[in-house]
Backbone bond lengths (Angstrom), bond angles and torsions (degrees), N, CA, C in turn:
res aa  C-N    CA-C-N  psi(-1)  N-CA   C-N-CA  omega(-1)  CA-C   N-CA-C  phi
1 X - - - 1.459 - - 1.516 109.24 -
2 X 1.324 109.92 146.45 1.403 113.90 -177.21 1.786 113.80 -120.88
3 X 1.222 134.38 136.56 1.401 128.04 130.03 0.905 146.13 -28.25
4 X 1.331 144.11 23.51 1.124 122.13 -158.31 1.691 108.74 96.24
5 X 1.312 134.37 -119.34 1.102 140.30 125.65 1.385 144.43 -101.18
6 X 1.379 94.45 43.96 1.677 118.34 -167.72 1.446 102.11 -117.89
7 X 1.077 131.68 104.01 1.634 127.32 168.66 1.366 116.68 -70.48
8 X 1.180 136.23 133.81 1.470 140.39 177.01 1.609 108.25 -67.45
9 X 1.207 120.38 -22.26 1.696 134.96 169.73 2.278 102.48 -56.81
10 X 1.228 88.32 -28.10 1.660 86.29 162.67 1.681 133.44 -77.59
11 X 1.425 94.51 0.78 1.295 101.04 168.75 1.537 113.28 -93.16
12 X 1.575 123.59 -9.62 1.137 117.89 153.72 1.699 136.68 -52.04
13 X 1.477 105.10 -23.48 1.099 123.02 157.94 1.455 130.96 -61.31
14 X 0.896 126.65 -15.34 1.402 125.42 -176.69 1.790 104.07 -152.15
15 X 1.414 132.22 -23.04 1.930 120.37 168.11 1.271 95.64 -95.55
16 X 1.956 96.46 172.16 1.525 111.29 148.06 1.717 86.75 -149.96
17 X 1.526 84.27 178.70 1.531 98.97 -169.81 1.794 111.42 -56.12
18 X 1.370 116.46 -50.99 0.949 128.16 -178.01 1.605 137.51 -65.53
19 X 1.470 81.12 16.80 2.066 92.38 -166.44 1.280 108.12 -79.14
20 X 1.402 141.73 -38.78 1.096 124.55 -179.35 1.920 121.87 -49.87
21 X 1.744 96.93 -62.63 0.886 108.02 161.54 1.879 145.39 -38.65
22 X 1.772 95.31 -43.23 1.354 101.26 161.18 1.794 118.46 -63.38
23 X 1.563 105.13 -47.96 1.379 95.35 165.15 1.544 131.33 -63.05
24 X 1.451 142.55 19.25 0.770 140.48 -106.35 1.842 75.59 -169.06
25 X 1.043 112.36 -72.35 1.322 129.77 -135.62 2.318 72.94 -94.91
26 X 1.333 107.21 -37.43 1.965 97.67 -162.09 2.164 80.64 -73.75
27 X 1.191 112.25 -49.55 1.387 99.18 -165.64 1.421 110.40 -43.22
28 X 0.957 118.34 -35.09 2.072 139.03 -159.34 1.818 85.35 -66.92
29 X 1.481 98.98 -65.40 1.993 110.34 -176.70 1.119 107.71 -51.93
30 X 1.375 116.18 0.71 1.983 90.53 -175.27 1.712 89.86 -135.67
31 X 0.885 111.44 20.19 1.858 123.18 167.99 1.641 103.43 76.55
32 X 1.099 107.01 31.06 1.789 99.70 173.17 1.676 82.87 -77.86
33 X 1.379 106.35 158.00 1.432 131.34 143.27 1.663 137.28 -95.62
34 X 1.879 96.61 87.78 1.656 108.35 -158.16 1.503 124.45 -52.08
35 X 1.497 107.13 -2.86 1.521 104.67 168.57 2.044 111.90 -116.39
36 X 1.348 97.21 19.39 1.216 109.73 173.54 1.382 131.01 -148.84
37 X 1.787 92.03 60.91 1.815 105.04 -163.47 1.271 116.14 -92.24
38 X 1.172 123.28 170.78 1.590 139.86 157.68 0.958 110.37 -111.75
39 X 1.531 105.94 162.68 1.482 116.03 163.42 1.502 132.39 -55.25
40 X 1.362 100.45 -34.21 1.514 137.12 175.38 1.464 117.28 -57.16
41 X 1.599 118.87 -18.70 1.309 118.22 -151.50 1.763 80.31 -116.00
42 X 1.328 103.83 -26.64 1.791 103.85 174.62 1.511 142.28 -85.40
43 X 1.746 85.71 4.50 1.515 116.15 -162.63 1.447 107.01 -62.36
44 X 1.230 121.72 -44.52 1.914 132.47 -170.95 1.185 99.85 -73.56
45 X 1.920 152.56 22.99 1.169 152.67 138.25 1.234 135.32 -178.02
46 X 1.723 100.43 19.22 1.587 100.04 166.82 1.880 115.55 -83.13
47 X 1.435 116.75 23.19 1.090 130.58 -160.28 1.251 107.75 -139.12
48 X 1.331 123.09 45.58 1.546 140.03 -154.53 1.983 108.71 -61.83
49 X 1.373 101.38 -5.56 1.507 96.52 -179.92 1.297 112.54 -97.97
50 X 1.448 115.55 158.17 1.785 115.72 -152.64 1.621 99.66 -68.88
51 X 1.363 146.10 -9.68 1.411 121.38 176.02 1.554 105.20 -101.09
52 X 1.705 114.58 29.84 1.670 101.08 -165.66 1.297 140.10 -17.84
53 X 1.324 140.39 157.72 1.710 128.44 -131.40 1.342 133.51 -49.93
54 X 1.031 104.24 55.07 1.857 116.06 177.77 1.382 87.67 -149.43
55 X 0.699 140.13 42.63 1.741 164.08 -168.70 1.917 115.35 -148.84
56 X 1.282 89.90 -62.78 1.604 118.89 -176.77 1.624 101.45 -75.89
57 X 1.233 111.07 -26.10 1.788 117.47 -156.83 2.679 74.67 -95.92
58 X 0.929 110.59 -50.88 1.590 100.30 -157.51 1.644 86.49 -75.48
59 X 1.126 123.24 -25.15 1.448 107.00 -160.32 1.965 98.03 -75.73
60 X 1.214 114.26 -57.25 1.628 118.35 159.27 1.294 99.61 -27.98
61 X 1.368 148.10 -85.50 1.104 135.85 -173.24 1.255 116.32 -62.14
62 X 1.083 169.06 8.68 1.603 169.16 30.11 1.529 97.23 63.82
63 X 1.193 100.06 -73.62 1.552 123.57 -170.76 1.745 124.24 -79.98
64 X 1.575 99.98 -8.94 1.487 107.43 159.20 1.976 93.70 79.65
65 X 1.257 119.57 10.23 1.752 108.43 -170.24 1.684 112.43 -51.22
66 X 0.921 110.36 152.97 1.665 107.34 -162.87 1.736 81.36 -155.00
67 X 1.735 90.93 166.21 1.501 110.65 170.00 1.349 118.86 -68.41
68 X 1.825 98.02 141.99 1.357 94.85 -154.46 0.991 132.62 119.02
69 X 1.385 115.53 -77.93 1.527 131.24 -175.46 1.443 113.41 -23.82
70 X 1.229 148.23 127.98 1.441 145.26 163.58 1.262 103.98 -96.46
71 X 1.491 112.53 100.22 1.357 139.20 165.91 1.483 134.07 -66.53
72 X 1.089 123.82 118.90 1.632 117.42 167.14 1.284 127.04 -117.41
73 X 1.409 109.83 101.64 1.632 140.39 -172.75 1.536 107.46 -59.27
74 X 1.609 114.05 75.77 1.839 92.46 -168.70 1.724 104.71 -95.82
75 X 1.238 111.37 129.92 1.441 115.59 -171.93 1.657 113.87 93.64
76 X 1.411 110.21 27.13 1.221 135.37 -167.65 2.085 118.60 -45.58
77 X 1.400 98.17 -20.07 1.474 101.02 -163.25 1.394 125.66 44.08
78 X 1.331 112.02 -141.57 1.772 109.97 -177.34 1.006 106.54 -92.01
79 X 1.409 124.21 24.22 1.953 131.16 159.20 1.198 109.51 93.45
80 X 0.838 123.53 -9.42 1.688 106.14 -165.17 1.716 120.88 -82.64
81 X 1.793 122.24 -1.32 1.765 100.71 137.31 1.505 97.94 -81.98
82 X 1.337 161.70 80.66 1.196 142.24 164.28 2.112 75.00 -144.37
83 X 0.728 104.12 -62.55 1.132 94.23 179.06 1.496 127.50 -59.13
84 X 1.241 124.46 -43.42 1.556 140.41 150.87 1.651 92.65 -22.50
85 X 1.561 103.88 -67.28 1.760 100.31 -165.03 1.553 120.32 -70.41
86 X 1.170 118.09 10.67 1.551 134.65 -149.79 2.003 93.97 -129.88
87 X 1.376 103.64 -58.94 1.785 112.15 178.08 1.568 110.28 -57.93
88 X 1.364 113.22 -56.71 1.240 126.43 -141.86 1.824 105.03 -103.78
89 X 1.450 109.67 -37.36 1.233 113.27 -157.89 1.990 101.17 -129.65
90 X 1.461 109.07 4.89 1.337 106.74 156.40 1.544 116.28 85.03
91 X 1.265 111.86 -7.46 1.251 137.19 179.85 1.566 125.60 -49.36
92 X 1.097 116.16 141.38 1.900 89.83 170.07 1.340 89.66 -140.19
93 X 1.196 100.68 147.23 1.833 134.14 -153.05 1.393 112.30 -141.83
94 X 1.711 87.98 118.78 0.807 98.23 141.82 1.985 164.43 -93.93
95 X 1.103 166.58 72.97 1.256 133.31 -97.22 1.519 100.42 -146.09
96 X 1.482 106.81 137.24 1.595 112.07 -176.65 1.666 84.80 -120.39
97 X 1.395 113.51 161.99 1.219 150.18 137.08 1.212 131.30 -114.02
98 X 1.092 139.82 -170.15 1.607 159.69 163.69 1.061 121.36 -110.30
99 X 1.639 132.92 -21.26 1.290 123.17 155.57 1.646 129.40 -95.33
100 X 1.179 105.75 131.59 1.307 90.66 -164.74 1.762 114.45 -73.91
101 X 1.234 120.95 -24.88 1.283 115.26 172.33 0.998 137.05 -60.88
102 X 1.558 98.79 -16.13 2.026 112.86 -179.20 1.869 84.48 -91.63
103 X 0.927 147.19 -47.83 1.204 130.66 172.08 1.428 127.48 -38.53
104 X 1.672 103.02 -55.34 1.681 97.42 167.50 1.303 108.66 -58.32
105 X 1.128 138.15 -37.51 1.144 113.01 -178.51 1.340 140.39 -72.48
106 X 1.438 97.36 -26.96 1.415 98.24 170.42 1.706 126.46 -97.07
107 X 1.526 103.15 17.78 1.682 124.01 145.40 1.222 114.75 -75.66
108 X 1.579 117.75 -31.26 1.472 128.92 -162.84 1.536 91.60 -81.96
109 X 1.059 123.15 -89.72 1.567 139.58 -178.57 1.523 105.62 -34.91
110 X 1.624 111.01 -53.13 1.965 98.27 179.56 1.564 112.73 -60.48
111 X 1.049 133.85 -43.96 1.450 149.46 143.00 1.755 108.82 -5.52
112 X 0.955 87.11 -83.10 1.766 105.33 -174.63 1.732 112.42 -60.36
113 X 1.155 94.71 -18.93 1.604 96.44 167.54 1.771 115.35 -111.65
114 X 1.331 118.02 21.51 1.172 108.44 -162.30 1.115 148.89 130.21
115 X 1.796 79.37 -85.39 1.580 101.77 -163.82 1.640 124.76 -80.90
116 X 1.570 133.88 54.18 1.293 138.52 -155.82 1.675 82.30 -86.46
117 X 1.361 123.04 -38.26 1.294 117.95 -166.82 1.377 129.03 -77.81
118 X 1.903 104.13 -1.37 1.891 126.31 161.12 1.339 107.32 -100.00
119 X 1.131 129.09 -27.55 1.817 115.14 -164.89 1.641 87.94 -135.19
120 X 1.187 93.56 144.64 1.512 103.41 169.74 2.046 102.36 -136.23
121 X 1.469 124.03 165.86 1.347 122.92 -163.98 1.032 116.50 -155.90
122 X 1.885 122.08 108.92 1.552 92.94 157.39 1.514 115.02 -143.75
123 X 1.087 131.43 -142.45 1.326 127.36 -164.30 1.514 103.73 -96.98
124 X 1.305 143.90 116.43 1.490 135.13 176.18 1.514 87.93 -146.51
125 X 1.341 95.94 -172.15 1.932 125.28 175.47 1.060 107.51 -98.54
126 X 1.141 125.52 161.95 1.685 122.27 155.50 1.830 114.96 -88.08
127 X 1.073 108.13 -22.25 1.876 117.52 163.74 1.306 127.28 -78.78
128 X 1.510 94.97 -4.79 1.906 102.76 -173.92 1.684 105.52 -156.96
129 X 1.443 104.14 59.97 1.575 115.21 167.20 1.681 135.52 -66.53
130 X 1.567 106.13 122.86 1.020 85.54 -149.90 2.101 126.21 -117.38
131 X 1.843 86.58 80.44 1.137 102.70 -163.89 1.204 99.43 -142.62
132 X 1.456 130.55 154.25 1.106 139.33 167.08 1.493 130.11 -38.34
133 X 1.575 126.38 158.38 1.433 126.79 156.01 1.483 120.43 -32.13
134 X 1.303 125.80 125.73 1.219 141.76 148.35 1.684 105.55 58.79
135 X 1.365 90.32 32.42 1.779 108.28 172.91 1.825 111.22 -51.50
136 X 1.079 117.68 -37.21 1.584 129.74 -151.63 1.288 106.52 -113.65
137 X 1.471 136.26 141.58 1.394 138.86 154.77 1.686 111.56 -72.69
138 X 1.359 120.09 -31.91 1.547 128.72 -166.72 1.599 100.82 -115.36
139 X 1.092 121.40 161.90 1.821 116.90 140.29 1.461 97.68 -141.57
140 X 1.483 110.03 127.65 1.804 119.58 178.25 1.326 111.38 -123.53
141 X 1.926 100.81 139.24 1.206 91.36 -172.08 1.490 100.01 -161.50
142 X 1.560 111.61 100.81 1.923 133.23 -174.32 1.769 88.93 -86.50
143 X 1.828 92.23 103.03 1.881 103.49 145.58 1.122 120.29 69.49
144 X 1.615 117.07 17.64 1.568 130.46 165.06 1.168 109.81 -90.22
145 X 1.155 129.36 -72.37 1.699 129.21 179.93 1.633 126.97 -9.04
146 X 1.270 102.46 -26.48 1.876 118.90 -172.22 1.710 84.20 -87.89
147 X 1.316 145.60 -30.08 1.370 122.17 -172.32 1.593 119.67 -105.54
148 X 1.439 84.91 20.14 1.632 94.40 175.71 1.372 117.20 -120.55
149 X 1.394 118.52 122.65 1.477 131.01 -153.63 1.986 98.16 -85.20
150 X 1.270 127.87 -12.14 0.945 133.70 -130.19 1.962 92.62 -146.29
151 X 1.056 110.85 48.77 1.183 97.89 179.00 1.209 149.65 -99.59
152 X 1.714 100.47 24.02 1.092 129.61 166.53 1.340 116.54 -75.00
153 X 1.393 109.48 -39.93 1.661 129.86 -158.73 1.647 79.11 -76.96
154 X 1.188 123.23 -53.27 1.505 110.45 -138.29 1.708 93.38 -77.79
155 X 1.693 129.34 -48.65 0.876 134.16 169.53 1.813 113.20 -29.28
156 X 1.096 129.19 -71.29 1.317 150.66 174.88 2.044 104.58 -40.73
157 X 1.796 95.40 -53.81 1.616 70.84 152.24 1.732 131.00 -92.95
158 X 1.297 104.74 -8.52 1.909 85.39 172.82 1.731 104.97 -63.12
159 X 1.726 110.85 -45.74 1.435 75.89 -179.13 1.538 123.12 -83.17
160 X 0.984 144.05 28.02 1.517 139.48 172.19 1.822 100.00 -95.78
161 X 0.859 118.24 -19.34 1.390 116.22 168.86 1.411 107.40 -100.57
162 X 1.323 144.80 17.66 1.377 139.63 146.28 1.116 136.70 -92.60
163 X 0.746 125.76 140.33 1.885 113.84 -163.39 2.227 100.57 -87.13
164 X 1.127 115.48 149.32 1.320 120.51 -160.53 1.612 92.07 -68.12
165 X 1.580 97.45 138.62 1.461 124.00 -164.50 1.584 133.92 60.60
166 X 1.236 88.42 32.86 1.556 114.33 -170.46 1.559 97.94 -98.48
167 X 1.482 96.03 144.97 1.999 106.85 -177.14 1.517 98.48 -97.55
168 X 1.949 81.26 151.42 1.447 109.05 171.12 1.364 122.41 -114.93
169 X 1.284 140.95 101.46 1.576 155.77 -177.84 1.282 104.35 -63.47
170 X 1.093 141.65 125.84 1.579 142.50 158.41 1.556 114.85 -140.68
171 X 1.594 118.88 116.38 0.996 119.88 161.79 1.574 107.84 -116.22
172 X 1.595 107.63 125.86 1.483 128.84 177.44 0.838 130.82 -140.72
173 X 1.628 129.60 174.79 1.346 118.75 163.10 1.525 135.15 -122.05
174 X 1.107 124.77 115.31 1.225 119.55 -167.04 1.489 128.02 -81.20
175 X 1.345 121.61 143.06 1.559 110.58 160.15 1.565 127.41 -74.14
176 X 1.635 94.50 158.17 1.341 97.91 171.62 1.623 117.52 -92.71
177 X 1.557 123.51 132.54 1.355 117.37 -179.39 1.567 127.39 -16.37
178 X 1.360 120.12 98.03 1.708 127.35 152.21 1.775 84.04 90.32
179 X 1.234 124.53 38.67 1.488 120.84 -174.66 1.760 102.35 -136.63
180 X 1.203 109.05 105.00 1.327 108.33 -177.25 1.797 112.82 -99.08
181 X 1.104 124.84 133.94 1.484 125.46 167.05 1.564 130.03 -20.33
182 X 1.134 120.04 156.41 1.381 105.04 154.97 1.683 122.70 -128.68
183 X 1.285 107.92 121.03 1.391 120.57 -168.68 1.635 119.38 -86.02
184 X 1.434 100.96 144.12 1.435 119.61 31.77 1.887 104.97 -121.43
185 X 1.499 75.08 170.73 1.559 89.34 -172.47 1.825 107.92 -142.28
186 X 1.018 123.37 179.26 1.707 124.58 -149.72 1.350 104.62 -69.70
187 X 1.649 106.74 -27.34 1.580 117.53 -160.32 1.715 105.40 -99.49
188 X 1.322 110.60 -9.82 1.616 135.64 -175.29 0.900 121.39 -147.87
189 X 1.816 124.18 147.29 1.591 124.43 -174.23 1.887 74.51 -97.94
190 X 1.110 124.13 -63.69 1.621 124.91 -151.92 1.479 121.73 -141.95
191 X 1.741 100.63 30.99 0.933 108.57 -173.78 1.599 145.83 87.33
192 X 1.722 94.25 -14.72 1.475 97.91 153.01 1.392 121.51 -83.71
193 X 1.389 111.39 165.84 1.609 110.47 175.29 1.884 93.38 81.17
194 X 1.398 136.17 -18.53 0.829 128.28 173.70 1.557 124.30 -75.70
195 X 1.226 118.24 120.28 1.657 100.66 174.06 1.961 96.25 -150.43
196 X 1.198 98.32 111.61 1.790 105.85 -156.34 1.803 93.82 -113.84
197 X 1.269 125.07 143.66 1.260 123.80 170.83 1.180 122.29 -116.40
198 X 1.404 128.77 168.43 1.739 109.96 173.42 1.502 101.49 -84.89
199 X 1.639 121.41 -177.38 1.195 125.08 -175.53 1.784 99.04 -80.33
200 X 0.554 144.54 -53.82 1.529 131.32 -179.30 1.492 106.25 -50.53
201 X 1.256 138.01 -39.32 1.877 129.37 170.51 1.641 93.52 -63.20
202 X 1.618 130.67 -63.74 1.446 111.77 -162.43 1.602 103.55 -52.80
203 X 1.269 138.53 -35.53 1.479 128.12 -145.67 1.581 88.92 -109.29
204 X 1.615 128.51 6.15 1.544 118.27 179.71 1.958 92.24 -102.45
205 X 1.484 101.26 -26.86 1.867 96.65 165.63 1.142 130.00 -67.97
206 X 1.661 109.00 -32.99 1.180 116.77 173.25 1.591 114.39 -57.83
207 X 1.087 101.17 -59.50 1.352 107.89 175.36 1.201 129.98 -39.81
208 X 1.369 123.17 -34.98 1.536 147.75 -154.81 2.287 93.31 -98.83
209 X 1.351 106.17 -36.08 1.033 106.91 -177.84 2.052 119.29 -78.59
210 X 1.509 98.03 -24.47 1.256 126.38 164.89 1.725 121.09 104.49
211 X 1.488 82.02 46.19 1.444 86.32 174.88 1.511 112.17 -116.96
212 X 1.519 112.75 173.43 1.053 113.30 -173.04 2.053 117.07 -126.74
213 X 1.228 108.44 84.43 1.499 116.91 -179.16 1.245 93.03 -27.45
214 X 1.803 110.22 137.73 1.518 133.04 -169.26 1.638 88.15 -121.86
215 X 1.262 102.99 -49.76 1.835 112.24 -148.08 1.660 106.74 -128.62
216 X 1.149 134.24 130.66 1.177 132.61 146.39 1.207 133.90 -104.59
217 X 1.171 164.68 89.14 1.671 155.41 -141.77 1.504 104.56 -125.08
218 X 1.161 120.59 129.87 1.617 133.73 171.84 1.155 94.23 -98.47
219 X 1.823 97.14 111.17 1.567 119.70 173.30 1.759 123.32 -91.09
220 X 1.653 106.27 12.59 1.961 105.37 -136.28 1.630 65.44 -92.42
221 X 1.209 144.40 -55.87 1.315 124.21 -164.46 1.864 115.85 -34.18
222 X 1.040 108.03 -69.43 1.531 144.58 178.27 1.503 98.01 -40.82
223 X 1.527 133.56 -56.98 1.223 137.75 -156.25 1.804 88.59 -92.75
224 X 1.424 132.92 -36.17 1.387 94.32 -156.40 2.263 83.73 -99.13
225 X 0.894 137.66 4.59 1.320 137.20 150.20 1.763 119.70 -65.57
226 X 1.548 114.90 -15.36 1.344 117.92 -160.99 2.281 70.67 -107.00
227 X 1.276 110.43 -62.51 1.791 99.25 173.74 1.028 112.00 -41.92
228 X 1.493 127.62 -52.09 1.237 101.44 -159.11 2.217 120.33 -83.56
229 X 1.225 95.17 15.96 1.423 116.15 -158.22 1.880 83.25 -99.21
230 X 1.563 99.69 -48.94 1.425 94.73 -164.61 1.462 108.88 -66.58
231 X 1.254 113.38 -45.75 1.313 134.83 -171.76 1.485 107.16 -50.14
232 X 1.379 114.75 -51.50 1.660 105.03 -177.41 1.676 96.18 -75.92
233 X 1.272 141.45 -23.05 1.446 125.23 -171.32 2.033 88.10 -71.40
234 X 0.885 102.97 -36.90 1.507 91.70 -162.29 1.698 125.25 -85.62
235 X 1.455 77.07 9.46 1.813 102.32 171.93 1.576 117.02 -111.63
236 X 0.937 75.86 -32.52 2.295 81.51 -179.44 0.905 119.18 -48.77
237 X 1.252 144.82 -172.17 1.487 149.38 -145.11 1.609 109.97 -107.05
238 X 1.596 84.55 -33.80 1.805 101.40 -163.02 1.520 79.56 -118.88
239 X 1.776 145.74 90.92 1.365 130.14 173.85 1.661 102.17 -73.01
240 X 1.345 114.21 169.27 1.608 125.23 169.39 1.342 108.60 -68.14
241 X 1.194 126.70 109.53 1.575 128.74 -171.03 1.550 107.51 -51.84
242 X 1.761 107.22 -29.19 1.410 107.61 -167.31 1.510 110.95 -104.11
243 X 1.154 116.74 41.30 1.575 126.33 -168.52 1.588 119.38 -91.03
244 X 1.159 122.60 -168.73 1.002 109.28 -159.11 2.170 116.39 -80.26
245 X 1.938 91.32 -7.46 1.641 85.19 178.66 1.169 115.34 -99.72
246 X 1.842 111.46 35.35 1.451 118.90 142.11 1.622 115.66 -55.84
247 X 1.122 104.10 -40.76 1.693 121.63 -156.59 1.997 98.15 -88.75
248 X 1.614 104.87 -57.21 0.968 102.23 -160.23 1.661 119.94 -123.32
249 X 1.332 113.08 97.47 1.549 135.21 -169.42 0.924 144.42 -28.05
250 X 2.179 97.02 -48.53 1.475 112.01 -173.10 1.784 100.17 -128.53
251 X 1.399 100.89 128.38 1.371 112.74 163.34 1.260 115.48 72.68
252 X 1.325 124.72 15.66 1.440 135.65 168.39 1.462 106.14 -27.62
253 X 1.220 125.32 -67.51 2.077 126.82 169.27 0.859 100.43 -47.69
254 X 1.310 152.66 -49.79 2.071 130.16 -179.99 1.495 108.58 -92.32
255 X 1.519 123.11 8.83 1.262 88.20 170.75 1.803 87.31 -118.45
256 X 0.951 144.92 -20.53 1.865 120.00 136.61 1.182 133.80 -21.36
257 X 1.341 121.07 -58.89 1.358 147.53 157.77 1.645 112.30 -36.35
258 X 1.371 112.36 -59.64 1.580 125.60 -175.09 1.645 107.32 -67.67
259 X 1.450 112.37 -43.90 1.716 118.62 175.76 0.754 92.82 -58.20
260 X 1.487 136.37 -101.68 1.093 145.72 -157.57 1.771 120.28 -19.09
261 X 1.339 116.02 -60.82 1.474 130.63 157.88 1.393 126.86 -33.09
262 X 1.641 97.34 -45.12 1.515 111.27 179.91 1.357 124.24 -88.07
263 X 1.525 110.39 4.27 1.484 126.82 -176.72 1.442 77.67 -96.62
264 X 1.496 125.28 -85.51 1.423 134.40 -159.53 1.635 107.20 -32.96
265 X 1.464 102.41 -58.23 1.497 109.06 -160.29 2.211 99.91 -59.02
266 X 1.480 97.38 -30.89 2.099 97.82 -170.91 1.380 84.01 100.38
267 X 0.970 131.58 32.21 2.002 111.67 163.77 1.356 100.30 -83.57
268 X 1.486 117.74 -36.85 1.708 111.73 -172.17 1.845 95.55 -124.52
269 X 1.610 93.00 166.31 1.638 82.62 138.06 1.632 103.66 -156.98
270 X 1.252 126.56 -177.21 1.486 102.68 -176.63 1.938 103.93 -122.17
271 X 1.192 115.38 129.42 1.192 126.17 145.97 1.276 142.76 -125.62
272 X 2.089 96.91 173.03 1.656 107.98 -167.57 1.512 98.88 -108.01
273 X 1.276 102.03 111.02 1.697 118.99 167.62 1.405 110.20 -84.20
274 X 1.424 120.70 153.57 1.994 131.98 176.11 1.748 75.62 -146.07
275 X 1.207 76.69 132.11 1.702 97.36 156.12 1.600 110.66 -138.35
276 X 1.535 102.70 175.72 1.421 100.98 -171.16 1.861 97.31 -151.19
277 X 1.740 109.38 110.75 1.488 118.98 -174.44 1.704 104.52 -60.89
278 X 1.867 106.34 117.45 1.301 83.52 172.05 1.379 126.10 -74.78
């Protein structure tokens, strides 16, 4: 079965069955108390995109999010900017993904902190959303866009689910002209599931979908200082128990290694888009 042009086999890329539980069981190892969490204790990878929440915290302000706002988190992971936009910025969120295990979890974790009554979650596409016209004031979305082959389709539905003059959040990463990555990398084991554009194709879709770029922000400074921060915690002697290879299993050292390279070398770079539906 397909999405749209999104296969649900792409959630092999980033869940497994056992994620709740593994997160569950690393919080317990590093003396959190799992029925008495913070946000704070989830901070080292409930924020799975390369500037984790000081990323999520400028892009909200980028985008002006205020109380209120009815948000749609597409590519949501185990929630935690959905929650950022829900704690901090008053927001209520909604958030789909494609894998279903990053969903339980971030039912599991919003739950355990509370907040079921700011974020709500369930399993959808980003090409085949499944909510009404101009449901949303916002649509947000950290480091999905690169695994969607089809990003016309998906664009066309964020705005049909925004109500007219409603903002669009995008944090991504773009290529540099005729310069492809080298894998693997966070968004790819080997390059499938990859489909990355330069910034002139994302902002010529945008356009085509009928929006109107407000904001552009060059994030690659920020993201390969936030890698290279992670990268030595996750090398040291003593690593952060709660780091990012809670989340991510295989090859965590080459795909640090591979970002990082691919920032330096111009294969990628990462930015914060605001748009505004005319």
């Amino acid at each position: 079965m397909t999405h749209g042009d999104v296969t649900p086999a792409l959630g092999e890329q980033y869940g497994d069955a056992d994620l709740s539980r593994r997160i569950l069981e690393a919080l317990a190892a590093a003396g959190r108390d799992p029925e008495r969490l913070s946000r704070d204790d989830l901070a080292g990878f409930d924020e799975f995109h390369g500037g984790g929440r000081a990323s999520t915290r400028a892009l909200a302000r980028l985008v002006a999010a205020g109380k209120d706002d009815r948000v749609l988190d597409v590519g949501c992971g185990i929630g935690g900017p959905a929650r950022t936009l829900a704690d901090e910025f008053g927001c209520n969120v909604q958030g789909i993904d494609l894998t279903a295990t990053f969903i339980d979890a971030a039912r599991m974790l919003t739950g355990r902190l509370g907040m079921q009554g700011q974020c709500e979650f369930q399993v959808a596409s980003a090409t085949a959303l499944p909510f009404p016209d101009a449901a949303f004031d916002m649509v947000w979305s950290q480091n999905v866009i690169m695994n969607v082959p089809d990003k016309a389709l998906c664009l066309r539905e964020m705005a049909r689910v925004l109500r007219p003059g409603g903002r669009l959040a995008l944090e991504l990463v773009v290529g540099g002209p005729g310069s492809e990555p080298v894998y693997p990398t966070f968004w790819s084991d080997d390059g499938e599931h990859s489909h990355i554009v330069t910034r002139d194709e994302i902002e010529a879709f945008l356009a085509g979908a009928g929006f109107r770029v407000r904001t552009v922000e060059d994030l690659t400074d920020h993201s390969v200082a936030t890698a290279q921060k992670r990268s030595h915690a996750s090398a040291s002697a003593t690593p952060d128990p709660l780091g990012l290879q809670v989340l991510v299993r295989r090859q965590l050292k080459e795909k640090f290694a591979n970002g990082l390279r691919n920032y330096r070398e111009g294969h990628i770079r990462a930015l914060q888009i605001v748009a505004v539906l005319l």
